[in-house]
N, C-alpha and C positions, 0 to 999 in steps of 0.2 A: 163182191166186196163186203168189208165186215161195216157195221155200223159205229159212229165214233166211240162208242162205250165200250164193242165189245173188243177195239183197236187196242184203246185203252187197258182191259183185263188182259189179252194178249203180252203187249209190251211191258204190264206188270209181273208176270209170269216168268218172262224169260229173263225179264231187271233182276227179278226176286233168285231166282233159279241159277244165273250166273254169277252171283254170291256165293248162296251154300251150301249149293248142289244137290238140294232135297227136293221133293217134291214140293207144291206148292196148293195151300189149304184156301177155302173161300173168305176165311177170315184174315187170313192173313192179306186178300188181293185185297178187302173191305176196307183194311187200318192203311193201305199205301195210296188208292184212289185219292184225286183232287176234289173226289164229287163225293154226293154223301147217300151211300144206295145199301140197302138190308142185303145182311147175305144172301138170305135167298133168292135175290134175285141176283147176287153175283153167281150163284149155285146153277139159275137157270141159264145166264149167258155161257158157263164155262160149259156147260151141256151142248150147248148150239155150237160151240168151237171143239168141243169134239165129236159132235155128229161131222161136222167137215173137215175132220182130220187135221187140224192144227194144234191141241195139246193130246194130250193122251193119259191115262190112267196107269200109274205100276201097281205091281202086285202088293207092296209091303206100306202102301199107302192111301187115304184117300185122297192125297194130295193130286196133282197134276201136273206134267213135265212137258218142256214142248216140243212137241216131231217137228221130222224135218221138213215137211209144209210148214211148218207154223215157222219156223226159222225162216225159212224163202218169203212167206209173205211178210213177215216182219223186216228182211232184208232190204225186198223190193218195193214196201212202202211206210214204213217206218220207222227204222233204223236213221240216227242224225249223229255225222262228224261230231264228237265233242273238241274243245279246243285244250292242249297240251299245257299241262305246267309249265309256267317260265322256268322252273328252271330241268325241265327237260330239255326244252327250245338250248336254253345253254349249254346242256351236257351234249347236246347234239352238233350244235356249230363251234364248241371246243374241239370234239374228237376229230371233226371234219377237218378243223383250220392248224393243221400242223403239213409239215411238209413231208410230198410224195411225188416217189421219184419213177412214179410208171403208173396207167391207167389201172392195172390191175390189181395193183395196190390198195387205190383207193377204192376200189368194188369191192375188194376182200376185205377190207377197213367195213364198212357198209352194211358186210352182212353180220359182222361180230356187232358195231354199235346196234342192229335189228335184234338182234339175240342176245344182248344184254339187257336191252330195254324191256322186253317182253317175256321173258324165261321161254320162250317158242324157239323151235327152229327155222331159221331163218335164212334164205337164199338171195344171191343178186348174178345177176349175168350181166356183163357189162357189153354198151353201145358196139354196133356192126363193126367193123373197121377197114370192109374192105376199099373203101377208099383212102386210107394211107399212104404212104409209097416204099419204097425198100430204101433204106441210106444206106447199107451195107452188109454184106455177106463175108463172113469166113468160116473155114475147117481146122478145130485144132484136134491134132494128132492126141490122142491121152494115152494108147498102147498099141501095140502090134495090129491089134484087129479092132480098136474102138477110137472113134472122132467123135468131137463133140460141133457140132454145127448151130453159129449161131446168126439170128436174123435180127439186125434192128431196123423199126421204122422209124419216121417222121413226126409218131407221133410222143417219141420217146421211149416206148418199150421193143424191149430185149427178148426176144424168142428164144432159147437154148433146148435142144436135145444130143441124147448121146446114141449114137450109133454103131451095130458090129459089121464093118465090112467084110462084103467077100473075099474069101481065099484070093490070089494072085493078083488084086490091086494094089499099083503103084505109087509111091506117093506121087509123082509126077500130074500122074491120069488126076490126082483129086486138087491141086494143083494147078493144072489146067482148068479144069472145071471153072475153077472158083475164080479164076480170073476173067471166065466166061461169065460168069454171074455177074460178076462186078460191071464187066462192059454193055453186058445186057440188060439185065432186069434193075440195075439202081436207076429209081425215078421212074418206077413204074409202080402202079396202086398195085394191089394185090386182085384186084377182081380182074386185073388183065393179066396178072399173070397164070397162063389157064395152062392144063397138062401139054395141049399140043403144042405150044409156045416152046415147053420147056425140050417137048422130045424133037422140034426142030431146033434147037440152039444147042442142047447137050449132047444129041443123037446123033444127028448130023453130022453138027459143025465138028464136033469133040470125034467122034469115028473110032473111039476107042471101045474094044471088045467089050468092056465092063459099063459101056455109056447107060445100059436101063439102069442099074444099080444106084448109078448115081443121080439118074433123072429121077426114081422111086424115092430118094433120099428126100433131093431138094422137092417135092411135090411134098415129102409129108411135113416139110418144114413150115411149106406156104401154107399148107391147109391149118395147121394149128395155131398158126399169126393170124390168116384168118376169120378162123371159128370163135363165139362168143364163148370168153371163158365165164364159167360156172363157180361161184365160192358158197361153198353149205357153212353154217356155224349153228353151233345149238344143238347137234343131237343129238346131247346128255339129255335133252329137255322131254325126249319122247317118252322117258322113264315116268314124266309127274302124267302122264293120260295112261298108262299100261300098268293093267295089275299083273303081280306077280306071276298069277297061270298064264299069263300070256310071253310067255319068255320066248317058244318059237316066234310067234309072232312077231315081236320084238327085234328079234336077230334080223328076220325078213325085210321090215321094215328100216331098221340099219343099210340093209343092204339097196333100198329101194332108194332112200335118201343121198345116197351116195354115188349110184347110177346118175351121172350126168346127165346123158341123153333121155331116160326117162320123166326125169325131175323136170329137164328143160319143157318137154313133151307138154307133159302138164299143165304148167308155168302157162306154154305157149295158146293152147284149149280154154285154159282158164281166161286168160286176157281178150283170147278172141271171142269170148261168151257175150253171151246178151246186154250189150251197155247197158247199167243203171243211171240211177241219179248222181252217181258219183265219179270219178276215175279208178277206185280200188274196186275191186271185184271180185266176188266172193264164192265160192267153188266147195257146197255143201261134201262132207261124207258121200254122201248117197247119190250124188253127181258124176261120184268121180269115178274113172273105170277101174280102181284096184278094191278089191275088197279088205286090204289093210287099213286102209285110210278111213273107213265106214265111218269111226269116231274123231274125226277130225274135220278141219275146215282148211281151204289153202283162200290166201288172200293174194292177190297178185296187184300189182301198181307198174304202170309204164311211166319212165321217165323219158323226155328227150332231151337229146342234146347238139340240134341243129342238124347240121351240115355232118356231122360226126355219126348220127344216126340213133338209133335208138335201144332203151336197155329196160328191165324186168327186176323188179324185187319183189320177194315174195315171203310170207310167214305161213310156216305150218304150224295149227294148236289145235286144243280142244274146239272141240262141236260147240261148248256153252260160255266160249270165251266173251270179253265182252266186247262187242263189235262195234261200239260206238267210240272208245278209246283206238282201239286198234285202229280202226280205218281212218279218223280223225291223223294217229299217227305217221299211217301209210303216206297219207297227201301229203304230209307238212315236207316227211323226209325227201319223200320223191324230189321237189323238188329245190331241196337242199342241195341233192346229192347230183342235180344235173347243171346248181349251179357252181358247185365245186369241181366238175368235168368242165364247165367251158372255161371257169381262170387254167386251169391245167393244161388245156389246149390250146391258149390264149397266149401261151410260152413258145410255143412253135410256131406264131406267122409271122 
């Protein structure tokens, strides 16, 4: 552990540093101290913080920058929620309090109001769902070889995809099907509806040559009603942390952003990391398993929302953002946003 002073030069550092992105001089930590101490002896603390590896020296300065230990111990004992502008607080429960007509709405609402607020990119996955139930199933024909299939549940949202059937299925066969659905699976949650469920009700019962095509169908319908949808916004934002040579990079990183399942990955790593003093949680560069991200921080916050289950919002930004706004911000929204999921849900009992 560091001693309060040299906490103090620390957390001055990286204050001073997340401003204007220079290195940071002894006089400069001298004039911002509450205490009243001679350079040189801020000169010999900043020494002792970097004999243990928590600021560091660049080349085009003798200023001082701080690595990523010094970030993590500042994280993990230093760092304090700041409280939001009112009228942030406002601009937040305006965007919120409009009406919306499916859970994934408003997650997708969620992660744009995160990445306006922040010029970061910004991620939300919304709450489990497989305890829903199915209200209804049907297939509408769109052409010779394409149906569009669509699932609603209970808890208001609409599943739709389009599918190309196999050569020599009848419309009868699909049809049928779907009046098998209707008899079986409406008013069943979705975690009961499981594949072998479907290949003894479709397979079976249905005995028609084409029955996997159509169990393959409706499995992939269930799984995507399912599965926790994912909304990115923000990732014009990664242009303000990448210099121009980094344009491969860039692209990569585009593409990494966009990957669902890796983002969620992440997302999910980061949340299940080492609880701090807070609910947001903070997932250095150098933490993290891509070597894209090196320059960046991901911040993740769990919201819940009961019985309904639980969801993930997350900001990606620079390394030397300032983490006392942000995470301040993280809490307040979280649980903004889980208590605009329970009036939403509060419509269905």
């Amino acid at each position: 552990m560091l001693t309060e002073r040299q906490e103090l030069i620390l957390k001055t550092i990286i204050k001073d540093f997340t401003k204007t992105h220079d290195p940071v001089g002894s006089k400069t930590v001298m004039n911002q101290l509450p205490m009243k101490v001679s350079s040189a002896t801020i000169r010999n603390e900043m020494a002792v913080l970097e004999d243990k590896g928590l600021i560091e020296k660049t080349h085009s300065s003798s200023g001082r920058i701080p690595s990523s230990d010094g970030y993590r111990y500042y994280l993990d004992n230093l760092v304090e929620p700041l409280q939001l502008p009112e009228s942030v607080y406002n601009q937040i429960v305006s965007e919120l309090d409009r009406p919306f007509h499916q859970v994934n709405e408003i997650v997708q609402e969620a992660a744009k109001i995160l990445s306006d607020l922040t010029n970061y990119t910004a991620f939300a996955e919304g709450p489990e769902s497989h305890d829903v139930t199915v209200t209804g199933f049907r297939i509408v024909p769109l052409s010779n070889r394409q149906v569009m299939a669509i699932l609603v549940t209970s808890d208001g949202n609409v599943q739709n995809q389009v599918y190309a059937l196999p050569y020599n299925v009848h419309g009868d066969e699909v049809e049928k099907a779907v009046r098998m659905i209707d008899d079986e699976l409406v008013g069943k949650t979705l975690r009961e509806i499981t594949p072998s469920l479907l290949k003894k009700k479709l397979g079976v019962e249905h005995g028609g040559k084409h029955a996997s095509e159509l169990v393959s169908l409706v499995e992939d319908v269930i799984k995507d009603a399912a599965s926790e949808q994912m909304y990115v916004d923000g990732q014009i934002n990664l242009l303000n942390n990448t210099s121009k040579k980094d344009v491969k990079d860039l692209r990569s990183l585009y593409e990494l952003v966009d990957h669902d399942d890796l983002i969620s990955s992440l997302m999910d790593n980061c949340s299940k990391s080492k609880k701090g003093r807070y609910p947001v949680r903070v997932s250095l560069g150098s933490e993290l398993p891509n070597e894209l991200l090196k320059n960046y921080s991901l911040l993740t916050a769990e919201y819940n929302v009961g019985s309904h289950g639980k969801g993930v919002i997350a900001l990606l930004g620079p390394t030397n953002m300032p983490y006392s706004q942000v995470i301040g911000l993280l809490e307040y929204f979280r649980n903004e946003l889980a208590k605009k999921l329970l009036d939403y849900y509060g419509r269905f009992q």
